[in-house]
TORKOL-4160 file (C-alpha; in steps of 0.2 Angstrom, whole numbers, padded with zeros to 4 digits, m for minus):
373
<pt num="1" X="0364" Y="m0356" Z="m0468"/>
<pt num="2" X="0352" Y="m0346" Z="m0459"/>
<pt num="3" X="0332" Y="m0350" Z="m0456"/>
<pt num="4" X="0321" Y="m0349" Z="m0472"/>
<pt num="5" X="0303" Y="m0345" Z="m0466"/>
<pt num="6" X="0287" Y="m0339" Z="m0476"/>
<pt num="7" X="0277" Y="m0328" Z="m0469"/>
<pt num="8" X="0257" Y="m0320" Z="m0475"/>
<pt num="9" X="0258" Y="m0302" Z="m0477"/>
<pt num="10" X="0246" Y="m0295" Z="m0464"/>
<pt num="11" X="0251" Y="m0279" Z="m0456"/>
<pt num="12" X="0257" Y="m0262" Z="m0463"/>
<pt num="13" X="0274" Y="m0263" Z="m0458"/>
<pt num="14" X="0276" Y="m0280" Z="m0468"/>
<pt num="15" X="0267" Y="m0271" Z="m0485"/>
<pt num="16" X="0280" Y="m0257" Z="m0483"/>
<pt num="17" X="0293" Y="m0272" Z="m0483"/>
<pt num="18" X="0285" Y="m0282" Z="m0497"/>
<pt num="19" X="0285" Y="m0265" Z="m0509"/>
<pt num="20" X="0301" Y="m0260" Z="m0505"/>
<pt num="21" X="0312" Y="m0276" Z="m0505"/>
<pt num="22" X="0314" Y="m0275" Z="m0525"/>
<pt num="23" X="0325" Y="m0259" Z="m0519"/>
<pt num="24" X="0337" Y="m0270" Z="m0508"/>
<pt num="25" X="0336" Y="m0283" Z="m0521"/>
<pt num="26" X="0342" Y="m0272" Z="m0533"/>
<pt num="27" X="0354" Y="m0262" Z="m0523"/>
<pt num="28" X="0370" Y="m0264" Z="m0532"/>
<pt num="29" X="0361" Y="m0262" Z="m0548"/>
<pt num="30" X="0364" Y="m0243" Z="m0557"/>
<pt num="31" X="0353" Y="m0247" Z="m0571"/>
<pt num="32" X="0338" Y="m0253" Z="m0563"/>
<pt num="33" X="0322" Y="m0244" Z="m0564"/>
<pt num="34" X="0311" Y="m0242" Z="m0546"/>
<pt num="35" X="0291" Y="m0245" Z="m0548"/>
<pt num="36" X="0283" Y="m0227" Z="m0545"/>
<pt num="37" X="0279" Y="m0230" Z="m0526"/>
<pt num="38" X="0262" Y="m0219" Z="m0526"/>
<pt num="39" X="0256" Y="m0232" Z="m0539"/>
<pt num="40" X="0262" Y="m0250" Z="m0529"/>
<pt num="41" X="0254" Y="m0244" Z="m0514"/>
<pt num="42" X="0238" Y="m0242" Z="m0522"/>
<pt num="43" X="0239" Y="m0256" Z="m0531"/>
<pt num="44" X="0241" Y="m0266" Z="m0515"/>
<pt num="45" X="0229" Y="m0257" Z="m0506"/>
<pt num="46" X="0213" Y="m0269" Z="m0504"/>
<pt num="47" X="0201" Y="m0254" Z="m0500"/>
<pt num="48" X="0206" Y="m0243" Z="m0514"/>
<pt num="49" X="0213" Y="m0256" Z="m0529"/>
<pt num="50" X="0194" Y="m0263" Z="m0536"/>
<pt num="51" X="0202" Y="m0278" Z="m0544"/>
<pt num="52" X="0201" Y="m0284" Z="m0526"/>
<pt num="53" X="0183" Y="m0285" Z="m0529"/>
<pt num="54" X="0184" Y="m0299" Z="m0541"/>
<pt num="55" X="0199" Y="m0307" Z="m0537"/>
<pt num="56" X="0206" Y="m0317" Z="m0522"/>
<pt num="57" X="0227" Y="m0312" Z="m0520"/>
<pt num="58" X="0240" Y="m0314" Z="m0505"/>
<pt num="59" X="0257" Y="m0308" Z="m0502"/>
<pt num="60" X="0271" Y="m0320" Z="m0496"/>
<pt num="61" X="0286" Y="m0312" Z="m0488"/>
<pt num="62" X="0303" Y="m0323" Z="m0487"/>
<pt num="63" X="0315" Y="m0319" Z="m0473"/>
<pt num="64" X="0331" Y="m0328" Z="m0469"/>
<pt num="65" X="0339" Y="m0325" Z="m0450"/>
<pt num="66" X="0325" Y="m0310" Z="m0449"/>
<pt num="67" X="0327" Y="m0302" Z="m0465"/>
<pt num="68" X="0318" Y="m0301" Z="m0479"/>
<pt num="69" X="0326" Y="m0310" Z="m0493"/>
<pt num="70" X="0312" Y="m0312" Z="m0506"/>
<pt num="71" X="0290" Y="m0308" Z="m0511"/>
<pt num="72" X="0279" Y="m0314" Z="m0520"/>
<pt num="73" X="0259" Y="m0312" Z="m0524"/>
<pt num="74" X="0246" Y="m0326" Z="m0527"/>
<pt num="75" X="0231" Y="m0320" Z="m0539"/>
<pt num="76" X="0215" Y="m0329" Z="m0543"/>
<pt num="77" X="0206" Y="m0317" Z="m0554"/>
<pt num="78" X="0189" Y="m0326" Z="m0554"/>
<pt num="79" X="0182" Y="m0314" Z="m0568"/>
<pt num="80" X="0195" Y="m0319" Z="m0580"/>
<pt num="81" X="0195" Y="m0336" Z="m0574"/>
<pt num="82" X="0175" Y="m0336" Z="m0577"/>
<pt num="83" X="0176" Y="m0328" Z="m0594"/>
<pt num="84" X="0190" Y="m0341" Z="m0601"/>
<pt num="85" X="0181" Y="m0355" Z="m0592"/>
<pt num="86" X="0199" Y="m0356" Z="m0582"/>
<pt num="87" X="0204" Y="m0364" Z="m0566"/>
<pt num="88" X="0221" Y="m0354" Z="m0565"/>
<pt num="89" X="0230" Y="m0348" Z="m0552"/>
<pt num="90" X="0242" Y="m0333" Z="m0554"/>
<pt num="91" X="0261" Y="m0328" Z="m0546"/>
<pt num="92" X="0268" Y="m0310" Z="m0548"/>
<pt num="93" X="0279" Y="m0296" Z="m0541"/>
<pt num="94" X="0290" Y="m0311" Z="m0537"/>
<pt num="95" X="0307" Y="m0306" Z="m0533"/>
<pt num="96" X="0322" Y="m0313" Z="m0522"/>
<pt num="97" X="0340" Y="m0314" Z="m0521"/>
<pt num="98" X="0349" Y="m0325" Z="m0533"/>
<pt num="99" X="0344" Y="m0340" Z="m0520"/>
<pt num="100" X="0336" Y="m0355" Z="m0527"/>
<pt num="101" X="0331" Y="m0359" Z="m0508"/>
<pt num="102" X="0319" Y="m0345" Z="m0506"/>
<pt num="103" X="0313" Y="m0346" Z="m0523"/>
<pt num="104" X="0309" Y="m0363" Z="m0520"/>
<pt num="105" X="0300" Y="m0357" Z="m0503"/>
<pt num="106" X="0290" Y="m0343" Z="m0510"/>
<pt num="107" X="0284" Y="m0353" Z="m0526"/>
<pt num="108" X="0280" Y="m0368" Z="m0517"/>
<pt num="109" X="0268" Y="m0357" Z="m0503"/>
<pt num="110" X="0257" Y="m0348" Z="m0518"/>
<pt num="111" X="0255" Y="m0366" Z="m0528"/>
<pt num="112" X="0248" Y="m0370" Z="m0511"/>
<pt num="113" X="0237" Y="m0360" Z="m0507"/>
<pt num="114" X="0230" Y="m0358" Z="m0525"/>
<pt num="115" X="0229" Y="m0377" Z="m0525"/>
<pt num="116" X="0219" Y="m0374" Z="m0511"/>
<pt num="117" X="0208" Y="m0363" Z="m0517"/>
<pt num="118" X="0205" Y="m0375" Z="m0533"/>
<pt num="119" X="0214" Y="m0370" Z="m0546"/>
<pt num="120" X="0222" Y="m0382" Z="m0555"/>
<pt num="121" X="0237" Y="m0373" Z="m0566"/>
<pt num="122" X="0248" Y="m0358" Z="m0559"/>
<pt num="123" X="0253" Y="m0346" Z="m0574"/>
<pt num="124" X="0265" Y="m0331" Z="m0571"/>
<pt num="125" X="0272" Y="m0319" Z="m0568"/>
<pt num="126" X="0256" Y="m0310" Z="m0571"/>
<pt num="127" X="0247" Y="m0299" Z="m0559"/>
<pt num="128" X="0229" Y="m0295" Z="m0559"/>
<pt num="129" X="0227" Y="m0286" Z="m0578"/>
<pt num="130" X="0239" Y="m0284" Z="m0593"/>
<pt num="131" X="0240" Y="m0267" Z="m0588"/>
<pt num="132" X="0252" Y="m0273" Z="m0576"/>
<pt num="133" X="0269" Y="m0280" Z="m0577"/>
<pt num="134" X="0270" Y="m0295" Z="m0586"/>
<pt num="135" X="0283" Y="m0311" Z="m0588"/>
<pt num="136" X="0300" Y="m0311" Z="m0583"/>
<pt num="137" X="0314" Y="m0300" Z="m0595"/>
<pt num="138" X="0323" Y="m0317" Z="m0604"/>
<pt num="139" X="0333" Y="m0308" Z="m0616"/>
<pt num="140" X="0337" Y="m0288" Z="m0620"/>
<pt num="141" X="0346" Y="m0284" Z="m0602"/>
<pt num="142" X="0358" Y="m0272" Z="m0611"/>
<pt num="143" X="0346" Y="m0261" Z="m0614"/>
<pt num="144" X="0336" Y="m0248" Z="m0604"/>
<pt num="145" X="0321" Y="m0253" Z="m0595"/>
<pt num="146" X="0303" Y="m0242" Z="m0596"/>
<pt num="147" X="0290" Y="m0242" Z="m0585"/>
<pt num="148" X="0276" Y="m0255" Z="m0585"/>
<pt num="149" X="0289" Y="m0269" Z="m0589"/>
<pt num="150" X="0297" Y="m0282" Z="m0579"/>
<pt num="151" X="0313" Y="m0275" Z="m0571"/>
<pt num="152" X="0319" Y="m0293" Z="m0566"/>
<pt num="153" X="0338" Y="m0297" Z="m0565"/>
<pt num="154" X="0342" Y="m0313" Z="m0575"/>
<pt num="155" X="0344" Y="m0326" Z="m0563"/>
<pt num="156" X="0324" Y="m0324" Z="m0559"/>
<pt num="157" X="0322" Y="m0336" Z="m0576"/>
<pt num="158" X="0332" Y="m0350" Z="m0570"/>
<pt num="159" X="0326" Y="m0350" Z="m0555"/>
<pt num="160" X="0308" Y="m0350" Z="m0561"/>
<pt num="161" X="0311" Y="m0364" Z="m0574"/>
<pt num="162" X="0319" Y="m0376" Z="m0560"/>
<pt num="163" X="0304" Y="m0377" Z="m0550"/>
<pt num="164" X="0295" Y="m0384" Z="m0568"/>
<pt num="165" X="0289" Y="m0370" Z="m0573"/>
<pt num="166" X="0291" Y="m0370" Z="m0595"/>
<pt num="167" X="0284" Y="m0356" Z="m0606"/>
<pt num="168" X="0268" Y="m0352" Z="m0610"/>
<pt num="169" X="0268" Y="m0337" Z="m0621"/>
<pt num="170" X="0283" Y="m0323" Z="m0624"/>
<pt num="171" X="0279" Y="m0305" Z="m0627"/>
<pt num="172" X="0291" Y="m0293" Z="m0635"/>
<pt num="173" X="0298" Y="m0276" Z="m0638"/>
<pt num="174" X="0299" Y="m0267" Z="m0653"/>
<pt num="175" X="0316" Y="m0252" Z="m0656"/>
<pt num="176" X="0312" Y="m0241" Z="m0671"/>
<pt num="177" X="0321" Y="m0228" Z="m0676"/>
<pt num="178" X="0312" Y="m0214" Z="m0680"/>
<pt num="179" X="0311" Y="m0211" Z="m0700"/>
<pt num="180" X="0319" Y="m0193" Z="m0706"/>
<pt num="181" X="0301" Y="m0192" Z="m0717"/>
<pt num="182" X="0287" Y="m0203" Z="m0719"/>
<pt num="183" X="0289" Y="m0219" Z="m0728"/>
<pt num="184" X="0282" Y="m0222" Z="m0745"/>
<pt num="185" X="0271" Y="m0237" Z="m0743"/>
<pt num="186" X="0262" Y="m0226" Z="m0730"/>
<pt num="187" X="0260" Y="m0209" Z="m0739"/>
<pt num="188" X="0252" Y="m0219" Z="m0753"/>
<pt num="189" X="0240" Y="m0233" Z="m0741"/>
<pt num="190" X="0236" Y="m0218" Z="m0731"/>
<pt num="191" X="0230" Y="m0206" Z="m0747"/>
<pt num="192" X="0221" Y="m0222" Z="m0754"/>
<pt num="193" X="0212" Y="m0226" Z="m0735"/>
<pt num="194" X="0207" Y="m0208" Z="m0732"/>
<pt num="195" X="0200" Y="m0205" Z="m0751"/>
<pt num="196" X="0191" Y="m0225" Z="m0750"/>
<pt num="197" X="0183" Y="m0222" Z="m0732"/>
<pt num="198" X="0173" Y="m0212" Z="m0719"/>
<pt num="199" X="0186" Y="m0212" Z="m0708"/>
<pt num="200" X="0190" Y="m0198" Z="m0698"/>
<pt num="201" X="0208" Y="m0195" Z="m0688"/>
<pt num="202" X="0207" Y="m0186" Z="m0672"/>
<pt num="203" X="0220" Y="m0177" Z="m0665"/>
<pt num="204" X="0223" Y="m0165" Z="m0650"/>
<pt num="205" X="0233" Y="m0150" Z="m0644"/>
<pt num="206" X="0232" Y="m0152" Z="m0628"/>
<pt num="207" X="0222" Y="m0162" Z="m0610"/>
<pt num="208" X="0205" Y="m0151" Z="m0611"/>
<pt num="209" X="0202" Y="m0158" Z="m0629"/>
<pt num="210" X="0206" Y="m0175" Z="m0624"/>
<pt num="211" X="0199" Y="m0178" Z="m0609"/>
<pt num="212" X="0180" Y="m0181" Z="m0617"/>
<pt num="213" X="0189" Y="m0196" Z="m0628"/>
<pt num="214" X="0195" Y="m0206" Z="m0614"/>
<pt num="215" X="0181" Y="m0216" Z="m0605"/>
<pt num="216" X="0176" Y="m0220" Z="m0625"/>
<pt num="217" X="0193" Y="m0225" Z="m0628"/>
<pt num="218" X="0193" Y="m0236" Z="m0614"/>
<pt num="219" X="0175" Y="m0243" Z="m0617"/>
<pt num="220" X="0183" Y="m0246" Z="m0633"/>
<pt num="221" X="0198" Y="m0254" Z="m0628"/>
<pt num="222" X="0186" Y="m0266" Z="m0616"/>
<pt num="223" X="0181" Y="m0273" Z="m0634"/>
<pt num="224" X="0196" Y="m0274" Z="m0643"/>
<pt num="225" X="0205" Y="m0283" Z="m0629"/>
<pt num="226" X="0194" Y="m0295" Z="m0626"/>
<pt num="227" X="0207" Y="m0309" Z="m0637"/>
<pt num="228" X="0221" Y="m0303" Z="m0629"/>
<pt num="229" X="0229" Y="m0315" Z="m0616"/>
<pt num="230" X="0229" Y="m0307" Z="m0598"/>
<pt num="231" X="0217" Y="m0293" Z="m0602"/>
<pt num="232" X="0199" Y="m0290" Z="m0590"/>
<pt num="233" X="0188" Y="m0277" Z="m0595"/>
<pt num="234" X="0188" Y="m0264" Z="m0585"/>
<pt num="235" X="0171" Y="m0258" Z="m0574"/>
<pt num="236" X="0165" Y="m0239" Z="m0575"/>
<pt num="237" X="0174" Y="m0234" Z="m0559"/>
<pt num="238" X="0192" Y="m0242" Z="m0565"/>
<pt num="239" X="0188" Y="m0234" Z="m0582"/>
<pt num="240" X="0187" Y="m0215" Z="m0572"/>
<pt num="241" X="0201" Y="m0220" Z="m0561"/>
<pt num="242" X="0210" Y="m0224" Z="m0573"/>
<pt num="243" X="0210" Y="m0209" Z="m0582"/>
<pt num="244" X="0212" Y="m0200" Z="m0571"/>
<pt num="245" X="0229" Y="m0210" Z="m0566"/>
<pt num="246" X="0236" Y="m0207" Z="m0585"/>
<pt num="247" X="0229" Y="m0191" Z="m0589"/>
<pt num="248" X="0243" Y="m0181" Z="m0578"/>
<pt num="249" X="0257" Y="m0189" Z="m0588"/>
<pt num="250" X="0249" Y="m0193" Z="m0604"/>
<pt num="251" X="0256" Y="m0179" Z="m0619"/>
<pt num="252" X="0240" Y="m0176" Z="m0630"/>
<pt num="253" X="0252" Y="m0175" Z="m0645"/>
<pt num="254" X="0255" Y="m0190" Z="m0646"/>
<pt num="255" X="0236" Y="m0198" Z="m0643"/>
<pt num="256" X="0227" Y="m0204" Z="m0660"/>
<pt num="257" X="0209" Y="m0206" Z="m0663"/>
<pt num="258" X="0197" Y="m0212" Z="m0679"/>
<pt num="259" X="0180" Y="m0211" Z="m0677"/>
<pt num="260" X="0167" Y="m0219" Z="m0689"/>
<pt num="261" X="0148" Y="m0219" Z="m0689"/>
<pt num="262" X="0150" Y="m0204" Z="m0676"/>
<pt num="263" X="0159" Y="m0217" Z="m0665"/>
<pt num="264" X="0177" Y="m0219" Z="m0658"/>
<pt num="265" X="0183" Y="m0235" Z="m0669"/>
<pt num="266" X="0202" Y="m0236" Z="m0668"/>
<pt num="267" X="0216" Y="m0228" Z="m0655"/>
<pt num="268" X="0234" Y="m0227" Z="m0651"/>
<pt num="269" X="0242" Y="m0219" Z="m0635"/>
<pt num="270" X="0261" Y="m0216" Z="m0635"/>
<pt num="271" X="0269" Y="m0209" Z="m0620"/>
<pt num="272" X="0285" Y="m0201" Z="m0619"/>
<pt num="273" X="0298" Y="m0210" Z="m0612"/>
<pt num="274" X="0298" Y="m0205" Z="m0593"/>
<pt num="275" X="0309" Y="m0218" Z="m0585"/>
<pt num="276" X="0324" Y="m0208" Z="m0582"/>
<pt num="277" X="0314" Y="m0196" Z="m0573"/>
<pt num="278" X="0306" Y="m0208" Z="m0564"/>
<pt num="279" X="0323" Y="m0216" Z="m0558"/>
<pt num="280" X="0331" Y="m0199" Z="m0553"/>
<pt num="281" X="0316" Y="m0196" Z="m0543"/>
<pt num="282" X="0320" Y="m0214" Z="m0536"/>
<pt num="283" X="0300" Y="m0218" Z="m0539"/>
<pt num="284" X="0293" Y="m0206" Z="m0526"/>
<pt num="285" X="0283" Y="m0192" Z="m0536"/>
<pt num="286" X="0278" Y="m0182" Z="m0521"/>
<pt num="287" X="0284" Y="m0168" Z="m0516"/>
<pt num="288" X="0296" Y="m0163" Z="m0529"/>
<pt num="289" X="0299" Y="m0182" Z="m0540"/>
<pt num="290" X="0284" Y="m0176" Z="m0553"/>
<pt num="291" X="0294" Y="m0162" Z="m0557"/>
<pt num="292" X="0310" Y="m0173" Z="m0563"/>
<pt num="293" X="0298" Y="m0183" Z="m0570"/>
<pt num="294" X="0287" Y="m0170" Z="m0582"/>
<pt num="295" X="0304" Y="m0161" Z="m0584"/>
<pt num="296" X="0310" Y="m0178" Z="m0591"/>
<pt num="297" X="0294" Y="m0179" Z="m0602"/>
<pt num="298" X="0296" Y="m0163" Z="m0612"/>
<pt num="299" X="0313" Y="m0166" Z="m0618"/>
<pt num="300" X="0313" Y="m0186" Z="m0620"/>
<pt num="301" X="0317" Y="m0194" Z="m0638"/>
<pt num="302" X="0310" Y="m0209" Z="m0636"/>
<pt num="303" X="0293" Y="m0213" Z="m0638"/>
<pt num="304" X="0284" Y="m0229" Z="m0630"/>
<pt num="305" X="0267" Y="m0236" Z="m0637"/>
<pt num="306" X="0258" Y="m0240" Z="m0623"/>
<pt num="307" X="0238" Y="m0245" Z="m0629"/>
<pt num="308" X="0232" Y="m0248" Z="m0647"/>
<pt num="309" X="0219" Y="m0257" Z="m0653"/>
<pt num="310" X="0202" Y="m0256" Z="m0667"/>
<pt num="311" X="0185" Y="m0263" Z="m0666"/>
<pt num="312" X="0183" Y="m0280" Z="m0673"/>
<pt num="313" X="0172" Y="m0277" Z="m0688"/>
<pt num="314" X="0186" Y="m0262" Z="m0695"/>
<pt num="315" X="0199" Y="m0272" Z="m0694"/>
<pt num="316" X="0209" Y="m0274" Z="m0713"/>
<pt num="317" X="0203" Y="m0259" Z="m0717"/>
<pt num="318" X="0217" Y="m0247" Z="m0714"/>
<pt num="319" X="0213" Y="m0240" Z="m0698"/>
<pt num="320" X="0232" Y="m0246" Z="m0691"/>
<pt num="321" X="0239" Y="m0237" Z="m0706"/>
<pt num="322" X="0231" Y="m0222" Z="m0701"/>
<pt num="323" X="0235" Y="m0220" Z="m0686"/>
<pt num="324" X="0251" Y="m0226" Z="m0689"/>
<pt num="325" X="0256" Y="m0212" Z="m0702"/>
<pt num="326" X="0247" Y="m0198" Z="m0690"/>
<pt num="327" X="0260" Y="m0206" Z="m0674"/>
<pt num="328" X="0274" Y="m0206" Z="m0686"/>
<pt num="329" X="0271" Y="m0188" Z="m0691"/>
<pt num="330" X="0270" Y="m0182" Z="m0674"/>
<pt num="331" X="0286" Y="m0190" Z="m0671"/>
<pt num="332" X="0295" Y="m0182" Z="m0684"/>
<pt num="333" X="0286" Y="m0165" Z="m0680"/>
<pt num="334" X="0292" Y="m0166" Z="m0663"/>
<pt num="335" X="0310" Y="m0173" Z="m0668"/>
<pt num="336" X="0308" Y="m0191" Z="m0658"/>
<pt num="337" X="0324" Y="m0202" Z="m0660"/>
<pt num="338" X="0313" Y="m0218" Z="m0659"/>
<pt num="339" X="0298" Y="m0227" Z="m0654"/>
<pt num="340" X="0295" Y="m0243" Z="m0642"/>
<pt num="341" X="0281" Y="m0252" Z="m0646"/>
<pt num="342" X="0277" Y="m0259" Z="m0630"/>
<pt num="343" X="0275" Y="m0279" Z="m0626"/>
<pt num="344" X="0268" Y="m0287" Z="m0640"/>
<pt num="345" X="0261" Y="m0302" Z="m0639"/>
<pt num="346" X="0272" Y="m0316" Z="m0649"/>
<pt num="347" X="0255" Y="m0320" Z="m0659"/>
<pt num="348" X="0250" Y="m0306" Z="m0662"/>
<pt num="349" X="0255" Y="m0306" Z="m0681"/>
<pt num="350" X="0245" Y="m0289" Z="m0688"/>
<pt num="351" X="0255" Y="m0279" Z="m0676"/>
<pt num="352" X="0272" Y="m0286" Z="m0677"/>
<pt num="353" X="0272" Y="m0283" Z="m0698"/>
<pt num="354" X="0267" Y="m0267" Z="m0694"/>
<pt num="355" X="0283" Y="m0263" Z="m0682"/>
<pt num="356" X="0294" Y="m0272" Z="m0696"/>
<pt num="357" X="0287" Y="m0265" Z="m0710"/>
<pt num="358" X="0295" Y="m0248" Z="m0703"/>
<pt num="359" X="0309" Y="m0258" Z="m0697"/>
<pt num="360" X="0306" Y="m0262" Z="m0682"/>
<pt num="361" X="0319" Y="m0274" Z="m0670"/>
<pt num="362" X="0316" Y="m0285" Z="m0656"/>
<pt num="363" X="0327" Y="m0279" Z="m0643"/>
<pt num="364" X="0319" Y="m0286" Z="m0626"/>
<pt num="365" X="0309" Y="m0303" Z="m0623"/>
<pt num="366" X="0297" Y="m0307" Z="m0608"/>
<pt num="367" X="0291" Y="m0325" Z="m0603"/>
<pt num="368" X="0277" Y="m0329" Z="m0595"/>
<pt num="369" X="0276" Y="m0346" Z="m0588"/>
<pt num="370" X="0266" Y="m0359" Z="m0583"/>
<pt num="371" X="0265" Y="m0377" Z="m0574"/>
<pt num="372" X="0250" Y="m0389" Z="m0568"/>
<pt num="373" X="0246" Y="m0393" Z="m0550"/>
């Protein structure tokens, strides 16, 4: 057995090893998917990532005889911590080899120093927003991976649960295969919603249309998300960057607005499915991986739902159906095989009927745990 030791990460030669041990980790694995590099090393980065602005984080680095052998990140995120009137500390990016030793070691070291720092509950794996990955993959390991989802191997679970960790809430992943024409039920909700309402559907041909919309979207989505476990509103600056982030790989196509009141009242973003592009380009876009990756983009089949959400007070009025029929219709359009709906919250009942209602299946699960200091 050689010498486990913990070290901070300090200096840019340790970051580069933080970011890419997951790649060693996951060496001998064909099917795993790489983090896109340009992102993690902005997300990292104290000066440029504004989330540093409101929360405290550290990254722990494992080696055994002199070599990295695992990571993990601490979060405090005292605006969420403020808003939820929470003391909770946060663990993410964790990974390791199938080791207990050095999961022990690395869990150990970030319930310490958030102890320290007075929180009284660690919860994880969840990194500063719900815009990043969240919980380990407990179930669904046959199936491809996507991006913005855990890419954990399975043994990361087990070793979690035996240092006491127990669940605190799963999220899940919705397979639908894509209808050969609209169902029913929806053609005759959505002629009844549009006929009843002053709702109008907004729908664009290409980025120059859309841009204008997304800072509103956003704005909107600060409101709507404001139940949703994990979430902190975004600031104006993260709102511009990021749009600007997603604008060079969103497909206007498949972006859906309603607008009420000469306001933006309801929207849903899918994204074609880019993660074979992203793994042939082994996560590095620059100089030539953004090719494979829009190449990939134009002739993908699958569609993932990425953001979605309506203002409080037009909820149950069929703004979900709406959107919903105008997604379903692009995908047929555009002959999409299927659609993902993208990690839904266990309790979020209004949008789980919705994915079975056109038969939607569960195929993957993520846990996010917690545990009392």
């Amino acid at each position: 057995m050689g010498e486990l030791i913990v070290k901070e990460v300090v200096t840019k030669k340790d970051l580069r090893k933080f970011i890419y041990l997951p790649s060693k980790v996951h060496k001998k694995d064909p099917e795993w998917l790489p983090p896109i590099y340009m992102d993690e090393r902005l997300l990292f980065n104290r000066k440029k990532n504004k989330s540093y602005l409101y929360a405290d984080a550290v990254l722990y680095l494992a080696y055994k005889d002199k070599k990295p052998v695992g990571r993990v990140m601490g979060i405090i995120n005292r605006r969420y911590n403020e808003i939820q009137n929470e003391k909770h500390g946060r663990f993410c990016f964790m990974e390791c080899f199938e080791d207990q030793e050095v999961a022990h070691a690395l869990i150990t070291v970030v319930e310490e120093w958030a102890r320290k720092n007075g929180m009284i509950k660690m919860v994880g794996p969840l990194g500063f927003s719900d815009k990043d990955p969240q919980g380990f993959q407990i179930e669904g390991f046959e199936y491809p991976s996507f991006i913005v989802s855990a890419t954990n191997s399975p043994y990361m679970p087990l070793l979690i649960e035996r240092e006491g960790y127990e669940k605190k809430v799963d999220l899940v992943n919705y397979f639908i295969k894509r209808p050969e024409k609209l169902p029913e039920v929806y053609e005759k909700a959505f002629s009844r919603i549009t006929r009843n309402n002053g709702f109008k559907i907004i729908e664009f041909k290409s980025k120059k249309e859309l841009k204008p919309y997304i800072i509103p979207a956003l704005e909107l989505m600060n409101e709507a998300f404001m139940e949703i476990y994990g979430f902190v509103p975004l600031n104006d600056k993260e709102k511009l960057e990021f749009a600007e982030r997603y604008l060079l790989i969103v497909d206007p196509k498949f972006v859906k607005l309603v607008e009420a009141e000469g306001s933006i009242i309801g929207f849903a973003i899918g994204l074609p499915d880019i993660s074979p592009g992203i793994k042939a380009a082994k996560g590095k876009l620059f100089p030539f991986g953004i090719l494979k990756v829009l190449r990939v983009s134009k002739r993908s089949k699958k569609l993932l739902m990425m953001l979605g959400g309506i203002k409080k007070e037009f909820r149950g009025q069929g703004v979900d159906v709406l959107m919903a029929v105008k997604m379903l219709e692009s995908c047929i359009k555009h002959k999409m095989d299927s659609i993902d709906i993208h990690l839904v919250l266990e309790t979020n009942t209004r949008m789980r009927a919705e994915a079975e209602r056109v038969g939607g299946q569960i195929i993957k699960k993520f846990r996010i745990y917690q545990k009392s200091l």
